[in-house]
N, C-alpha and C positions, 0 to 999 in steps of 0.2 A: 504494500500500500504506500502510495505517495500522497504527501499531503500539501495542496499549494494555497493560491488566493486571488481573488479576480483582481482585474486593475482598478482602481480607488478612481474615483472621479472627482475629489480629492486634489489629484495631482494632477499636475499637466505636464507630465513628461514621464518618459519609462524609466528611466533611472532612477528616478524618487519609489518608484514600484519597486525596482531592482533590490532597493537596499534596505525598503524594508522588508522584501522577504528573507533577503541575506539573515539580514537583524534577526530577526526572529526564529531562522532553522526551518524554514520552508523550504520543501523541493522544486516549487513552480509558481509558474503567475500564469491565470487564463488570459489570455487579450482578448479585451473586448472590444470587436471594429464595429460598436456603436460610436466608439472615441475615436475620433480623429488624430490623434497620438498610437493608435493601432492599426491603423490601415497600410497596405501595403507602398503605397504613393508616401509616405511620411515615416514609414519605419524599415530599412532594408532587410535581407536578411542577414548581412554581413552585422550588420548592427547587433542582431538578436545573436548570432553565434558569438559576436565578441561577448555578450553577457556569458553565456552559457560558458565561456571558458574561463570567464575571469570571476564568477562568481560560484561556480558548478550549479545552476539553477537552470530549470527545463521549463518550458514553454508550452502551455495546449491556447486551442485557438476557440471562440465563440464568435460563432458566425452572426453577423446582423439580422436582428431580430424579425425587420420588415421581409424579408425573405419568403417569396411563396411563390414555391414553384409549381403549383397547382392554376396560377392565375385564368381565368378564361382569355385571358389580354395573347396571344403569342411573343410580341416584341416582350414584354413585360415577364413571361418565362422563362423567355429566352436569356434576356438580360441576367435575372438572379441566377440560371445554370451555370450562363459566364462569369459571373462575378465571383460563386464559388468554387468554378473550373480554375481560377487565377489565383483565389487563393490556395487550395491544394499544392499548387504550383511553389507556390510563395512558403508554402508548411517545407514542404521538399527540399527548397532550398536553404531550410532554416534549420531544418533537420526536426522538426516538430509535426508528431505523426497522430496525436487527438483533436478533431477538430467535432464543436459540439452546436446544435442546431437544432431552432422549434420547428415545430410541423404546427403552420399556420389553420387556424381554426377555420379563418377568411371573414368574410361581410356577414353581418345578420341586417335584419329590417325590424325596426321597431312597431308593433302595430297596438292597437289599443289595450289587449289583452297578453299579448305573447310576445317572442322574438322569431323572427323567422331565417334561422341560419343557410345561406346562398348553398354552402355546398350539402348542408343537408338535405335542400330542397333538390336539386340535380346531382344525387350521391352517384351515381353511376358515371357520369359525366367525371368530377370529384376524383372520382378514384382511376379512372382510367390516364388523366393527366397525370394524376402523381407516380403513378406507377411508370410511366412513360419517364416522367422526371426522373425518380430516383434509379430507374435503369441505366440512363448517365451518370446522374451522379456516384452510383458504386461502380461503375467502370474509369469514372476520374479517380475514386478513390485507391483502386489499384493500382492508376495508372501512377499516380503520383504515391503510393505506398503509404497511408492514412489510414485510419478509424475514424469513419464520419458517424457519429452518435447522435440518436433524437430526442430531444428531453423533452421532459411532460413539460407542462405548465398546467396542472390541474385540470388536465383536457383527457389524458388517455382513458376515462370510462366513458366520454363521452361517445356514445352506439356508431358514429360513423366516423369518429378518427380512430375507436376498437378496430372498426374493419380495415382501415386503412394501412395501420400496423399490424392487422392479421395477412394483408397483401405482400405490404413489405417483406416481412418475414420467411419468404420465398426465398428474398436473394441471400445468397450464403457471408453477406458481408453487412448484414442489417445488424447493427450495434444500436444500444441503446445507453441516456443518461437519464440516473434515476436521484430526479431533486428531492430529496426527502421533505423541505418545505414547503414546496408546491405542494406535495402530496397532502400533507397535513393538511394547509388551506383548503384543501377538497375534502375532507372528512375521511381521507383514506382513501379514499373511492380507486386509487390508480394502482393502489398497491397488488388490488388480483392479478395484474396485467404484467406487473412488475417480478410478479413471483411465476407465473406461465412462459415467462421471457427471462429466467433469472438466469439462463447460461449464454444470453446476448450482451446482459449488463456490461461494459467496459468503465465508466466513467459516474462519477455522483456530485450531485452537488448537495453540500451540507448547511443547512442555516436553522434559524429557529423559530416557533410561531406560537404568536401569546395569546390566539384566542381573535384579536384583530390585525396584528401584521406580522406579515410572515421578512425573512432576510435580519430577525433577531439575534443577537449573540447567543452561542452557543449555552445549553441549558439555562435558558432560562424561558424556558415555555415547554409543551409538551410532544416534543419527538423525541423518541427514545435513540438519543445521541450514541449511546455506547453500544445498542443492539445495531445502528446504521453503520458505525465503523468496524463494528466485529464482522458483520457481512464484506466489509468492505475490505479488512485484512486478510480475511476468508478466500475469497474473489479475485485479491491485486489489483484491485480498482487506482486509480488516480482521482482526488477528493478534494474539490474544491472548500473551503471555508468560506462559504459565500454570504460574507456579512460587507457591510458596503462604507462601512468608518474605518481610518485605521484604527480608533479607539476602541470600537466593537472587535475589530482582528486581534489585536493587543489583549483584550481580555478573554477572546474565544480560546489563542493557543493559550494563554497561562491557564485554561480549566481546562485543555488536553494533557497539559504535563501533569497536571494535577490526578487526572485519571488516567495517567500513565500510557496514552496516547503518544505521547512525544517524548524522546530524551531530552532529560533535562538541560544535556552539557552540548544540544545543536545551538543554542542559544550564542550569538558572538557578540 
């Protein structure tokens, strides 16, 4: 198990991310190319390997969120297959082989009574794009030698992104990330789906959730933090601490060394 931490928004530069996961005895930083400090156009990869050597600290990637390659738009699917055909490319050269990614829910319609979610309404439609999509994308994934991971967002019980991941699950490189905080904010609901798929799991994202917001420091709300990382040491997961202060990151690892999650003496 590795243990890292997303990039702080916080900071506007990677090297203030750098040092403090140094600081602290972290193995990685996710980047996140919602920040413009993460994108390939602003951060090389020569860049990212100079860390990795001078820090021994390892890199996974979180792909932009707006991402949906299911769009009924073609330019517009097209566009986000390229944009993470480019970055695969950009992992490859960075030598950073976990890149992690939502599976878009898409549009709903507000109506007086109800929502009415687009792709639920044309699921067939729905699932045929994505399945088209992500058949590229797992052959970029090989091509460029990645783990491209799909995390919940509190969506996978919902009946046609279920089916959608029962599609996926076809291709023999369908990886999944299991945010245990999302999960919580769902009432559990994703965790069947998580345990039917628990030999796909590659990647977790760790945070906490008190009941109204989830991305809390560690224990102090109600996920069973120690039962998610013992799966996770179990597994060989890579585990993000995905709390969004460094002040919240600061207190999260001191209650991992505390429960003997982390050695004490990674600390510089």
């Amino acid at each position: 198990m590795k243990l890292g931490m997303p990039t702080l928004v916080e900071y506007t530069s990677i090297t203030d991310n750098v040092q403090l996961c140094h600081t602290l005895g972290l193995n990685f930083i996710e980047l996140n190319m919602n920040l413009p400090i993460c994108i390939p156009e602003n951060l090389s990869y020569k860049e990212i390997r100079y860390y990795k050597d001078q820090y021994g600290i390892d890199f996974t990637i979180h792909l932009p969120e707006e991402l949906d390659v299911s769009s009924y738009h073609p330019s517009i699917r097209n566009g986000h297959l390229e944009r993470c055909r480019q970055t695969m490319e950009w992992a490859l050269l960075s030598g950073i082989t976990t890149l992690n990614m939502h599976l878009n829910n898409g549009i709903y319609f507000t109506l007086p009574q109800t929502k009415v979610w687009i792709n639920e309404q044309y699921e067939s439609t729905f699932l045929e794009l994505l399945s088209e999509s992500y058949e590229e994308l797992y052959r970029f994934a090989e091509m460029y030698e990645v783990q491209l991971c799909i995390e919940n967002t509190g969506n996978f019980h919902i009946p046609y992104i279920r089916k959608a991941l029962d599609k996926l699950s076809d291709f023999h490189n369908f990886y999944l990330t299991w945010d245990v905080g999302h999960d919580a904010r769902a009432d559990f609901q994703d965790e069947p789906t998580f345990t039917h798929y628990k030999n796909r799991i590659r990647h977790m994202h760790l945070h906490d959730y008190n009941g109204k917001s989830d991305h809390q420091p560690l224990y102090t709300g109600i996920v069973q933090i120690n039962e998610s990382l013992d799966f996770a040491q179990k597994n060989d997961l890579s585990v993000v601490i995905e709390v969004k202060t460094s002040e919240s990151l600061v207190e999260s690892v001191a209650e991992l060394r505390k429960h003997g999650f982390l050695d004490m003496s990674s600390t510089t």
